[in-house]
C-alpha positions, 0 to 999 in steps of 0.5 A: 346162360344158367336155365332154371329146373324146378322140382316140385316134391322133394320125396325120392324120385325128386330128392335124387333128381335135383342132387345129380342137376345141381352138380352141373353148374348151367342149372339152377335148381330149385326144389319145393317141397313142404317138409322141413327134411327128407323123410325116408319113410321106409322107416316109418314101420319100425320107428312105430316099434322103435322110436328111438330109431326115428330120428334115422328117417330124417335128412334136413334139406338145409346144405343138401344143395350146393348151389340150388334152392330149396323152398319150403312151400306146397305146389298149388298149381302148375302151368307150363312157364312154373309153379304156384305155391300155397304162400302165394310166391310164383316160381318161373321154370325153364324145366319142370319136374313134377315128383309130388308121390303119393300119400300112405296111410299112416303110419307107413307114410307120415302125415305131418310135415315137420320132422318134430311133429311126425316124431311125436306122432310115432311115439304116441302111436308107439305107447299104444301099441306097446301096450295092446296084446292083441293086433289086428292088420288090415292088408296083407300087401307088403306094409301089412306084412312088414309092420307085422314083422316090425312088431313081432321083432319087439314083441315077439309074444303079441298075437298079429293077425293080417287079414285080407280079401285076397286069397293069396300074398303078392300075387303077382311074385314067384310062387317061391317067393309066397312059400318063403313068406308063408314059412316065415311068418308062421315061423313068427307067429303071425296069424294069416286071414285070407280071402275073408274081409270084416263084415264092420269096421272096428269100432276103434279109430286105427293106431288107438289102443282099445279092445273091440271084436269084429267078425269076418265075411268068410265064416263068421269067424270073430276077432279079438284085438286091442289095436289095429292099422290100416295096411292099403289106400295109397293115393297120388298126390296131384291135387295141384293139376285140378285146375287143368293148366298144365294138364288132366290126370287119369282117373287115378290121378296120375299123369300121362307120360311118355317113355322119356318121361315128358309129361304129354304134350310138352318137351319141358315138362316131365313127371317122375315116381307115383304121379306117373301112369308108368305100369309098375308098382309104386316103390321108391326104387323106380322114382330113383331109376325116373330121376337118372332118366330125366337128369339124362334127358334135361342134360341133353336138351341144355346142350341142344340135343335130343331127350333120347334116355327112355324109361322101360318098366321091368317085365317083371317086378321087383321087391325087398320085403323085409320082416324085421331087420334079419327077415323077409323075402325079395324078388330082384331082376336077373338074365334069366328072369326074376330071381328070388332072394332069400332072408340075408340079401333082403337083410343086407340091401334093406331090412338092417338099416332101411337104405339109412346109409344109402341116404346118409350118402346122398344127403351128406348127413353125419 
């Protein structure tokens, strides 16, 4: 008898899940997700440069599963037996997998759900851009620096300045990891402003071209640009569990799982990606290493075993920080601990196609 699997969020973790269950021909998958396309948002950042790469982020859901459903629909709320959706439609589920993700500021993650709309958000974002001289980026995590690389790729002449209250880049990565950033963004010409934050907003809204001055905490120092982007503030998207039928998040929104990655409390239920409370940094690589456990742990249970696939965060981290599609730096787990990569690894994994290939694989796209 066929058992129903349904997949709330159709993002990385939750795309990857209900492609391996839909091979398996005892599961009936079903995925909600309120986009009209898989969105690879690790594009996002250069098809703001670039627009005419923009059509490379997208991968219909239409034929991305052989057997399974697709529902174009956003969860409103989850019990233990299924899903609520926004339209009113009640889903039942056998097994359910809750990969919602989290929200970015834009542009690094769109805002709009339709494929058409988030491309003509990029372009209107890409005119006034190309035409400020002066960029101001407020966060030097991984998306300030990489939308500072982005930029300077196409215009190598406009003045970036990357500001952060931190007094160091990634700090919890390989000091030769920060020495290698440090080089190269010099290297580009990329401004850096560490330890200091504005004493003011811009008087600007973020992505709008406009000249403004600003002036810093540390020193005084003031700042001159002509656009500027908000590089930080990810929140989870669990907006769904306020009502506490399936269960309560964290503080931060998360929910808390075990290391099979059951959502606590339930054997049928599990949560994979950002709305987990796995101690790690939220990336797309480590929703797809939840996914693999889980398709394990559901299998398992369908042929009347034990979950016993379990998920253990790396001791150390990992990243592939592209600067531009020939830059960048990385830091990958290794025998011996964590290794750091240089400019061409990062380049050949990620930074010259942005995993586009990966999901034209996985999507069956031409």
């Amino acid at each position: 008898m066929s058992r129903k699997v349904v997949v709330v969020g159709g993002g990385y973790g939750g795309s990857a899940l209900a492609k391996a269950l839909d091979a398996e021909a005892d599961v009936e998958v079903v995925l909600v997700d309120p986009r009209d396309a898989f969105f690879n948002t690790a594009g996002s950042l250069r098809s703001v440069t670039r627009p005419d790469w923009g059509s490379n982020m997208f991968f219909p859901y239409s034929g991305f599963l052989t057997r399974g459903t697709v529902i174009r629909d956003r969860a409103v709320s989850v019990d233990p037996g299924g899903v609520t959706l926004a339209s009113g439609q009640r889903v039942e589920a056998d097994y359910l997998v809750l990969a919602t993700g989290s929200s970015y500021t834009y542009p690094a993650k769109p805002v709009a759900d339709s494929t058409e709309q988030v491309l003509d958000d990029l372009r209107v974002t890409h005119k006034e851009l190309a035409g400020a001289e002066r960029v101001l980026i407020l966060g030097a995590g991984p998306v300030g620096l990489e939308l500072a690389g982005e930029i300077k790729e196409v215009w190598a002449h406009k003045h970036v300045t990357v500001l952060d209250p931190a007094e160091q880049l990634l700090p919890s990565f390989e000091p030769e990891l920060r020495q290698s950033l440090h080089r190269q963004l010099d290297e580009l010409g990329v401004h850096l402003r560490l330890g200091t934050r504005l004493a003011g907003p811009p008087a600007t809204e973020p992505g709008q071209a406009g000249t403004f001055t600003v002036t810093t905490t540390a020193g005084g120092e003031d700042i001159t640009a002509d656009i500027w982007f908000r590089a930080y503030g990810v929140r989870v998207n669990s907006d769904y569990l306020a009502d506490g039928r399936l269960t309560i998040p964290t503080p931060q929104g998360q929910v808390r799982v075990t290391e099979t990655l059951n959502v606590r409390g339930y054997d049928h239920v599990y949560a994979i990606g950002d709305i987990t409370d796995v101690p790690e940094a939220k990336m797309a690589g480590y929703a797809m290493q939840h996914a693999e456990v889980v398709a394990a742990n559901i299998l398992a249970q369908l042929r009347g075993e034990r979950p016993t696939a379990a998920y253990r965060p790396l001791p150390h981290p990992m990243i592939l920080l592209p600067l531009g599609p020939r830059g960048g730096v990385g830091q990958l787990p290794s025998p011996d601990g964590p290794a750091v990569v240089p400019a061409e690894t990062v380049s050949a994994y990620k930074g010259a196609d942005l995993f586009t290939g990966r999901f034209t694989e996985q999507f069956g796209a031409s």
